[in-house]
Chimera marker file (.cmm) of the C-alpha trace (Angstrom):
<marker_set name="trace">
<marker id="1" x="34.904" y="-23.152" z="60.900" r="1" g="1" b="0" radius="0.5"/>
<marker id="2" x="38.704" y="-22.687" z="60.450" r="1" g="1" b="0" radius="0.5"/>
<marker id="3" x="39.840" y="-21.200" z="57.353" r="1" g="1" b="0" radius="0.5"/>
<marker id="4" x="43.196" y="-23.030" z="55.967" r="1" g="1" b="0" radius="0.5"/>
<marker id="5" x="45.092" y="-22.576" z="53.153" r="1" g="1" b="0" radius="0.5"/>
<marker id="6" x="43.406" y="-25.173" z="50.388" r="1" g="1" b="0" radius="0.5"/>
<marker id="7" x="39.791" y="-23.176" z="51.262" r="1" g="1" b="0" radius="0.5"/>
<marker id="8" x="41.629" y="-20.133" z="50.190" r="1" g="1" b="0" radius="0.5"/>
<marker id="9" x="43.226" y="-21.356" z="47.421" r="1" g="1" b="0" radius="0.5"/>
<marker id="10" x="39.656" y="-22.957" z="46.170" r="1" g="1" b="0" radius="0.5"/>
<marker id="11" x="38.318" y="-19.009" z="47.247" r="1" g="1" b="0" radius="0.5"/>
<marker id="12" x="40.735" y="-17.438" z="45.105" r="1" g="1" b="0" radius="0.5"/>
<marker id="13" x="40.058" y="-19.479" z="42.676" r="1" g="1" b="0" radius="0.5"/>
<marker id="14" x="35.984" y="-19.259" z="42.496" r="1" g="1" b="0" radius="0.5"/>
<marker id="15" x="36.719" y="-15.703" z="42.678" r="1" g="1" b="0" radius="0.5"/>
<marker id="16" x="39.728" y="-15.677" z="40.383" r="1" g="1" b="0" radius="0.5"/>
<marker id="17" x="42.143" y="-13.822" z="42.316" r="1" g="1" b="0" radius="0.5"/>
<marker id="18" x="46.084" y="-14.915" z="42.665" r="1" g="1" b="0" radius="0.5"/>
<marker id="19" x="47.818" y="-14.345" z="45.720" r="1" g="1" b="0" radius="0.5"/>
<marker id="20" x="51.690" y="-15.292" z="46.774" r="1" g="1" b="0" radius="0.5"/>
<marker id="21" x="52.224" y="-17.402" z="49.468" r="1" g="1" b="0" radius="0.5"/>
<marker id="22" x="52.547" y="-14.605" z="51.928" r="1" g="1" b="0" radius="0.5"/>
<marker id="23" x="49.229" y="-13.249" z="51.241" r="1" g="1" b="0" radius="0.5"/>
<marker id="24" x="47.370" y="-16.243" z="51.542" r="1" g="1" b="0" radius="0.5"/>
<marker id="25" x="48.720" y="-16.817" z="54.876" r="1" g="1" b="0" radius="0.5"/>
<marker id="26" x="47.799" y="-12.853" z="55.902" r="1" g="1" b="0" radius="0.5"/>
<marker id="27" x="44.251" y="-13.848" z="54.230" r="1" g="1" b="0" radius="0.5"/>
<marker id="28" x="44.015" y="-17.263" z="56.581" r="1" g="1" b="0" radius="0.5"/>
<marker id="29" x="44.661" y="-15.010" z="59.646" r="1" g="1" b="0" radius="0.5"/>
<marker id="30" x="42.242" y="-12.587" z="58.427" r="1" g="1" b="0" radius="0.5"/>
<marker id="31" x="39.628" y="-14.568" z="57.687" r="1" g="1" b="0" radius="0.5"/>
<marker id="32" x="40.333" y="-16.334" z="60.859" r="1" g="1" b="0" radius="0.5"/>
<marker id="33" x="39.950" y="-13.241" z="62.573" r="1" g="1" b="0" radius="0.5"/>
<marker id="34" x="36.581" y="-12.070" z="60.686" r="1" g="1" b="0" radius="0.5"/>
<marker id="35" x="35.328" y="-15.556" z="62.088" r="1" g="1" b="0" radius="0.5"/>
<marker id="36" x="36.379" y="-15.001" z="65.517" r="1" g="1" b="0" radius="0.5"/>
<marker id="37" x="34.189" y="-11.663" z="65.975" r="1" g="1" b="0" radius="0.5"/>
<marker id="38" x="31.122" y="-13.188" z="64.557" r="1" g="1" b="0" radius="0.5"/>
<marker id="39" x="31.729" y="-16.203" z="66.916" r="1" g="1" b="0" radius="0.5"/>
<marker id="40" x="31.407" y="-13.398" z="69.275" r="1" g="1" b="0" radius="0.5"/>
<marker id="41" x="29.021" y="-11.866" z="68.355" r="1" g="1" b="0" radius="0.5"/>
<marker id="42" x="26.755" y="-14.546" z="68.367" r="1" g="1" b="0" radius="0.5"/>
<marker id="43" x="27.537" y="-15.244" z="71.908" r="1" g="1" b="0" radius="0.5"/>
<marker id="44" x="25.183" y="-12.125" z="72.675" r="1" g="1" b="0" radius="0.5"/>
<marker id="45" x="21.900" y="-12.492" z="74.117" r="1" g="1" b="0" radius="0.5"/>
<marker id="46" x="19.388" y="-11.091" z="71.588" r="1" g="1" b="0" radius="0.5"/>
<marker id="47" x="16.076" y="-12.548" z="72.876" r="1" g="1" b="0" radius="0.5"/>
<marker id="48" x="13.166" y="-10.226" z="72.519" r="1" g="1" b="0" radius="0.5"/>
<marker id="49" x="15.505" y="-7.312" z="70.429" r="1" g="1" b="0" radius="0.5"/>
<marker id="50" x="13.711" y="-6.280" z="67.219" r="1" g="1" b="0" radius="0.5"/>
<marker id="51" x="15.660" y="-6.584" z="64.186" r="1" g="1" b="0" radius="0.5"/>
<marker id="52" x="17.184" y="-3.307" z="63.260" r="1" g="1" b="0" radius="0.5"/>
<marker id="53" x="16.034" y="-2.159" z="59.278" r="1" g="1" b="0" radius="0.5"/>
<marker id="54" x="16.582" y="1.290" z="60.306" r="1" g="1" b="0" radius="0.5"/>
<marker id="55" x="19.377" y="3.553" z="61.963" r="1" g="1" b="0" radius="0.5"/>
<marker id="56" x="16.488" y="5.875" z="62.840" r="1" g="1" b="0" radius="0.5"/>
<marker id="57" x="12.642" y="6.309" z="63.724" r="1" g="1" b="0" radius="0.5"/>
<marker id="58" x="12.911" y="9.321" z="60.966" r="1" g="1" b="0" radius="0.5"/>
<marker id="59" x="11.211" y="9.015" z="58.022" r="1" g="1" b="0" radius="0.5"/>
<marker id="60" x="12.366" y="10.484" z="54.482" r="1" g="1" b="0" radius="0.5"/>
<marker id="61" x="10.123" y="13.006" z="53.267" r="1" g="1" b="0" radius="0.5"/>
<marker id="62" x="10.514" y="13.360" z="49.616" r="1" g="1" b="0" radius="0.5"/>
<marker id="63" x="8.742" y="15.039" z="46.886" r="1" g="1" b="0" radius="0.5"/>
<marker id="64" x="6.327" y="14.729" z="44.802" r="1" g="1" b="0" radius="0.5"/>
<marker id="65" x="7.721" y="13.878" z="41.141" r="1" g="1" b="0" radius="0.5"/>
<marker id="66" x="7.038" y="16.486" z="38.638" r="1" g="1" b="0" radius="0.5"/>
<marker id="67" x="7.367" y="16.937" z="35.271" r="1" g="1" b="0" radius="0.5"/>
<marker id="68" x="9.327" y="20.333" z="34.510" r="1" g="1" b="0" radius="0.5"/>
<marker id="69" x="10.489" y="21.226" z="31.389" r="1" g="1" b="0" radius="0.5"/>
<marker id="70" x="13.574" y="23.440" z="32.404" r="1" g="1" b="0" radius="0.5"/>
<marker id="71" x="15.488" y="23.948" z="28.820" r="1" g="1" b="0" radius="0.5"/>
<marker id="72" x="13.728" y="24.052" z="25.508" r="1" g="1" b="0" radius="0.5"/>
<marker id="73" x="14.373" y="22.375" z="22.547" r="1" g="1" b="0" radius="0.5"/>
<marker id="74" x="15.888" y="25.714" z="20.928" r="1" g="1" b="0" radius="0.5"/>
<marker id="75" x="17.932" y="26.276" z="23.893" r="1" g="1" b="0" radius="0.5"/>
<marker id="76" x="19.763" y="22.470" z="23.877" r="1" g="1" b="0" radius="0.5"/>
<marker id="77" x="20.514" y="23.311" z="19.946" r="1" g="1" b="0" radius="0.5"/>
<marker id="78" x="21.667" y="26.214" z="20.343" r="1" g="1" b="0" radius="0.5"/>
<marker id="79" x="25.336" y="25.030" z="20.988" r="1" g="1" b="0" radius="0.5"/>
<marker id="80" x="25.143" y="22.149" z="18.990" r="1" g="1" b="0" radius="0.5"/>
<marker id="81" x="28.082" y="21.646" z="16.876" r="1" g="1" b="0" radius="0.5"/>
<marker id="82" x="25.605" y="19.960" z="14.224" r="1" g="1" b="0" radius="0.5"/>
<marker id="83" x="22.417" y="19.587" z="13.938" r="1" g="1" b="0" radius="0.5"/>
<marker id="84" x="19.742" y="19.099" z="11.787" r="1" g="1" b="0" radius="0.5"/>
<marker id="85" x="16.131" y="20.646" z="12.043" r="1" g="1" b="0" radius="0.5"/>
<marker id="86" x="15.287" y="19.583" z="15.753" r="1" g="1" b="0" radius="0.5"/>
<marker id="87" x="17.903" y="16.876" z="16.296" r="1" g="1" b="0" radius="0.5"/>
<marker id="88" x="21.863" y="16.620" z="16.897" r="1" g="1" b="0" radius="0.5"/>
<marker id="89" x="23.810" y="15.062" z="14.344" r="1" g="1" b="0" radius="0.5"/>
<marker id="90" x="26.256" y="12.678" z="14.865" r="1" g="1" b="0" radius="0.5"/>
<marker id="91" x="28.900" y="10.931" z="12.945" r="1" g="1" b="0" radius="0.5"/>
<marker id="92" x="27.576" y="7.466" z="11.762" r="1" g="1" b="0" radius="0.5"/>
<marker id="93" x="28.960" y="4.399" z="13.690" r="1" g="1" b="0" radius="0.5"/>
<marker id="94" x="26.839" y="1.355" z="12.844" r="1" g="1" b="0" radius="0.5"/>
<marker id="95" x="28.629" y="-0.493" z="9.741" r="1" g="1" b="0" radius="0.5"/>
<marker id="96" x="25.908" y="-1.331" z="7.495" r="1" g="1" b="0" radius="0.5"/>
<marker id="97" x="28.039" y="-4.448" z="6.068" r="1" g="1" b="0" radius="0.5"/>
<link id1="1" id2="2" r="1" g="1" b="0" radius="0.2"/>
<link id1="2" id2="3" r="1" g="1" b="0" radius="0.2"/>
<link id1="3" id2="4" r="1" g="1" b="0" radius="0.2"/>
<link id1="4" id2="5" r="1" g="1" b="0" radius="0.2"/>
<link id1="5" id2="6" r="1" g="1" b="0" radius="0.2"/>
<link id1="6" id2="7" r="1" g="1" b="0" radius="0.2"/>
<link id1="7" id2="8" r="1" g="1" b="0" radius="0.2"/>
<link id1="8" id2="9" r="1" g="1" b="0" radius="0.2"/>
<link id1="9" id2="10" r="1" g="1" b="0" radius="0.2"/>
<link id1="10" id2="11" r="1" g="1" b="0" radius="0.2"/>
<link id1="11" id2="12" r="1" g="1" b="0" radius="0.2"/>
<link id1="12" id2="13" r="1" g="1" b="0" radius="0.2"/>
<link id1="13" id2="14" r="1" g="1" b="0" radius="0.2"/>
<link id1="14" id2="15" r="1" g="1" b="0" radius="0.2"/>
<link id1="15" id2="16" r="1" g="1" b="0" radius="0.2"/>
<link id1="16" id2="17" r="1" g="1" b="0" radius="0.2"/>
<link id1="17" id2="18" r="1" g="1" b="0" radius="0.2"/>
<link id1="18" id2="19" r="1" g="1" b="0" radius="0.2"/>
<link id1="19" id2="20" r="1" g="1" b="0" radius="0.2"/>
<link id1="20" id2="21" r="1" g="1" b="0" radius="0.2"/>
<link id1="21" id2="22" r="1" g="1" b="0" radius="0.2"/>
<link id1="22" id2="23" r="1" g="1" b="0" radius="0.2"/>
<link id1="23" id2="24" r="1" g="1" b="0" radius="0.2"/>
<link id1="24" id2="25" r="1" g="1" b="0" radius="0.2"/>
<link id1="25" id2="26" r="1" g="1" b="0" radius="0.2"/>
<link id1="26" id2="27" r="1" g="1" b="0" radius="0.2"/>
<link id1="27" id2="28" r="1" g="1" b="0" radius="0.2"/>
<link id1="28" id2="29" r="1" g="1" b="0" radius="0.2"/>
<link id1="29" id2="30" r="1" g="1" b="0" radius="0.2"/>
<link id1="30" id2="31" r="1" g="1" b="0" radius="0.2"/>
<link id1="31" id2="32" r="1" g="1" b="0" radius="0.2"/>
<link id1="32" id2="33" r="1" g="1" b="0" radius="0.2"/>
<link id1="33" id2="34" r="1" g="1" b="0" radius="0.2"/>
<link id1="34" id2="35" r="1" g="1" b="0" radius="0.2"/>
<link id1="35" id2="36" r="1" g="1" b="0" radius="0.2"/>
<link id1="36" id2="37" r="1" g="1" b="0" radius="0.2"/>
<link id1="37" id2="38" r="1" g="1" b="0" radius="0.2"/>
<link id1="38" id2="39" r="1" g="1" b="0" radius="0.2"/>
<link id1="39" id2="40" r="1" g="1" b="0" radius="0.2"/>
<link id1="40" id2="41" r="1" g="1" b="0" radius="0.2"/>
<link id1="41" id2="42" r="1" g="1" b="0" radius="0.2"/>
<link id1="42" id2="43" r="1" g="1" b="0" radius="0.2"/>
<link id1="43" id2="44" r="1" g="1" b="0" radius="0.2"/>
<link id1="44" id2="45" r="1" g="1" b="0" radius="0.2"/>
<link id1="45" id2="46" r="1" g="1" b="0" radius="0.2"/>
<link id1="46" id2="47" r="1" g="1" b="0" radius="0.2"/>
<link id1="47" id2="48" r="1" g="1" b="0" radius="0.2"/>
<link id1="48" id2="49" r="1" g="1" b="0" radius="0.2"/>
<link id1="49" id2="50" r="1" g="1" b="0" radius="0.2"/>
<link id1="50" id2="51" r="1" g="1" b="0" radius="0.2"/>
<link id1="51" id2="52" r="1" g="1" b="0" radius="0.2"/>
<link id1="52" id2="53" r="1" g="1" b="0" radius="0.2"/>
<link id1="53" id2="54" r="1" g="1" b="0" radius="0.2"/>
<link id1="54" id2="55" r="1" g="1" b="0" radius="0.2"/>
<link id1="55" id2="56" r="1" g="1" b="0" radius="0.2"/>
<link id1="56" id2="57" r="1" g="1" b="0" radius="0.2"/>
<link id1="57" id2="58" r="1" g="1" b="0" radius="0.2"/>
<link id1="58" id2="59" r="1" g="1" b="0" radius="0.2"/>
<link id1="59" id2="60" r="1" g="1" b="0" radius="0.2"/>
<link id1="60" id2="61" r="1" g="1" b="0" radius="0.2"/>
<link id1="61" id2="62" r="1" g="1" b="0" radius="0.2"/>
<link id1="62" id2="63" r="1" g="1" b="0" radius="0.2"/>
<link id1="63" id2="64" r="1" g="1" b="0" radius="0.2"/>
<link id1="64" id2="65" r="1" g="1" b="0" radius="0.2"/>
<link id1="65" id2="66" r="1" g="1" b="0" radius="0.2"/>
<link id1="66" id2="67" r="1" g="1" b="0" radius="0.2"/>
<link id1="67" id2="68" r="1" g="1" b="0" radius="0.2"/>
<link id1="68" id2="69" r="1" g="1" b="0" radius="0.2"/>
<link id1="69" id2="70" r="1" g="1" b="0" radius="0.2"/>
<link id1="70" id2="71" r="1" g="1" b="0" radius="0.2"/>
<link id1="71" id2="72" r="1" g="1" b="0" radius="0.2"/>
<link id1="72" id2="73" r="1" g="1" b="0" radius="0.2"/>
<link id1="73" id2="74" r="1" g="1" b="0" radius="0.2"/>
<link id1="74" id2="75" r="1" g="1" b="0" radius="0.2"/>
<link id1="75" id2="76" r="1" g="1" b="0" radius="0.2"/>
<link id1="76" id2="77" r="1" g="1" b="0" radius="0.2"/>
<link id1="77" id2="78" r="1" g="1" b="0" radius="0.2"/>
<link id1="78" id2="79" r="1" g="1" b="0" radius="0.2"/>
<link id1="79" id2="80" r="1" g="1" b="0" radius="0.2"/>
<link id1="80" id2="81" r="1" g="1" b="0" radius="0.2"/>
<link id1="81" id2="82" r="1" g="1" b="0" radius="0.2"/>
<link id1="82" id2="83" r="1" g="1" b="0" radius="0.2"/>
<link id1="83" id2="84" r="1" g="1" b="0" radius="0.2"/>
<link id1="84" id2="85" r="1" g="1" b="0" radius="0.2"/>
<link id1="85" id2="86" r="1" g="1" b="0" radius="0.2"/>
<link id1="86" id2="87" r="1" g="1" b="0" radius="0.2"/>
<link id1="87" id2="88" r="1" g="1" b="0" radius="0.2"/>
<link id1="88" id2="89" r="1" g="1" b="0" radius="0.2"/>
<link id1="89" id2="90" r="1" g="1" b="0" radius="0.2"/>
<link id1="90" id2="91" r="1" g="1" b="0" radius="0.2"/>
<link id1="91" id2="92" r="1" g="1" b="0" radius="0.2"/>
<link id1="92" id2="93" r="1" g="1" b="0" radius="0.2"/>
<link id1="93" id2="94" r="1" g="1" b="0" radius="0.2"/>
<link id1="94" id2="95" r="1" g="1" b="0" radius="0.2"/>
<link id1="95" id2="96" r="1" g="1" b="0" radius="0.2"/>
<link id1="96" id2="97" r="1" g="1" b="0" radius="0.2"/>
</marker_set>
């Protein structure tokens, strides 16, 4: 597949991007270029190679979720510039028209 200079107009399009005449041509040799490595690449044997999920064997080891509490209620009021029993108040922003 060659990449011209109508599919990258119809790209830039779909995509809605604008380019001057000088970048489209630097995007048909770029994308020209992009095309030539995978070419390449797919002129590698790969015959009995596992696909690759991983960059490692490692594993992650994560843990376990668990519910601490580390501020109180009393503590996140404390600073509050307003509040209102147990809750911050906030200036109203819904219209009710």
């Amino acid at each position: 597949m060659k990449v011209n200079e109508q599919l990258i107009g119809h790209l830039s399009h779909l995509s809605r991007l604008q380019f001057d005449e000088q970048a489209g041509q630097e995007m048909v040799h770029d994308l020209n270029r992009i095309l030539g490595f995978v070419e390449k690449l797919e002129e590698v044997n790969t015959e009995g190679v596992e696909p690759l999920i991983y960059m490692t064997d490692e594993t992650n080891i994560l843990r376990d979720d668990a519910v601490v509490q580390t501020i109180t209620q009393d503590e996140a009021l404390k600073n509050a510039p307003r509040k209102d029993s147990d809750y911050f108040r906030v200036p109203r922003f819904i219209d009710q028209d």
